[in-house]
C-alpha positions in Angstrom: -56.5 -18.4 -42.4 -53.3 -16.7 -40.5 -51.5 -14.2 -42.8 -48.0 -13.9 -42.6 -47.1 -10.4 -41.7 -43.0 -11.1 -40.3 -40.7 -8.7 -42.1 -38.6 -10.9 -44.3 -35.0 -11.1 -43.7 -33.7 -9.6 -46.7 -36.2 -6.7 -46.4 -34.2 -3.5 -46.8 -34.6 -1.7 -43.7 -36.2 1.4 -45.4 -39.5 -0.8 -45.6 -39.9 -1.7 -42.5 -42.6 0.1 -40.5 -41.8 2.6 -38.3 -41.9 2.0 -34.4 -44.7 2.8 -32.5 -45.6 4.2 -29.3 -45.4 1.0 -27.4 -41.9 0.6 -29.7 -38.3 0.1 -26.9 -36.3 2.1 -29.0 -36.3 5.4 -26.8 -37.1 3.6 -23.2 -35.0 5.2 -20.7 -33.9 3.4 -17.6 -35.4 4.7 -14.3 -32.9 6.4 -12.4 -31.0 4.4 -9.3 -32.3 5.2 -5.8 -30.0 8.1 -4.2 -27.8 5.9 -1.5 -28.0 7.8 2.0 -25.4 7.3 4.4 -26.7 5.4 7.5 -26.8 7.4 10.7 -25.6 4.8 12.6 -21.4 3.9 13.1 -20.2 0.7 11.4 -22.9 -0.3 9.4 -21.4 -2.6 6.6 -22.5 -1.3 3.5 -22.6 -4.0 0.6 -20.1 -2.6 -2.1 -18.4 -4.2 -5.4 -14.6 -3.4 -5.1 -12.4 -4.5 -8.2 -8.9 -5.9 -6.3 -5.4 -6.9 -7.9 -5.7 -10.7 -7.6 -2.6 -11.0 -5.8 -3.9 -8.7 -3.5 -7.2 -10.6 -3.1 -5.1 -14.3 -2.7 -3.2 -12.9 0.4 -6.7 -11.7 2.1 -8.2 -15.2 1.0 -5.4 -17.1 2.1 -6.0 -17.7 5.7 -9.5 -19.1 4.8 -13.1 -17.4 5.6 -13.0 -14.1 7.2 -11.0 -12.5 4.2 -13.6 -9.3 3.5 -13.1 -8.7 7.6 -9.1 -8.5 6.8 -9.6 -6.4 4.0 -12.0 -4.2 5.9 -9.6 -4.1 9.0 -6.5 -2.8 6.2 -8.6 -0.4 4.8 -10.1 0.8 8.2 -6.1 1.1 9.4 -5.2 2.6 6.3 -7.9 5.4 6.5 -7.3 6.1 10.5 -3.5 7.1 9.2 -5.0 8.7 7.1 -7.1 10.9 9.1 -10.3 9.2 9.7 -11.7 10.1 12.8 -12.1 7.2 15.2 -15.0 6.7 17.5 -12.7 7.4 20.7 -11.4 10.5 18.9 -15.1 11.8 19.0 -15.8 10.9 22.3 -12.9 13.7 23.7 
């Protein structure tokens, strides 16, 4: 014979029992692996980016290749900037 031992639904929450060891109340989330920086120059590095839309449309618009035009603009953008170039490290 199976006995019935669900809480009922309308069980006031003081009765119910109290969680256990084993209970996911408390259960942390292991902590994210520390990113390094690669050693080696241009490695593409997968990264999630939030964009205007309109901004995104232009880079789409000329078909596939769009993440290589943004990457080019940004890679432009940070040389005015003051990124240092591979030629500039070379001198």
């Amino acid at each position: 014979m199976h006995v019935n031992t669900a809480i009922p639904r309308n069980a006031p929450q003081s009765t119910w029992p109290a969680p256990g060891p084993s209970s996911r109340v408390e259960e942390k989330k292991p902590a994210a692996p520390e990113i390094k920086p690669s050693a080696l120059p241009r490695v593409r590095e997968p990264v999630s980016l939030r964009i205007d839309s309109d901004v995104l449309e232009h880079f789409q618009a000329d078909g596939p290749g769009w993440q290589d035009r943004i990457n080019d603009a940004l890679r432009a953008a940070a040389i005015a900037g003051g990124l240092a170039t591979s030629t500039d490290k070379e001198t």
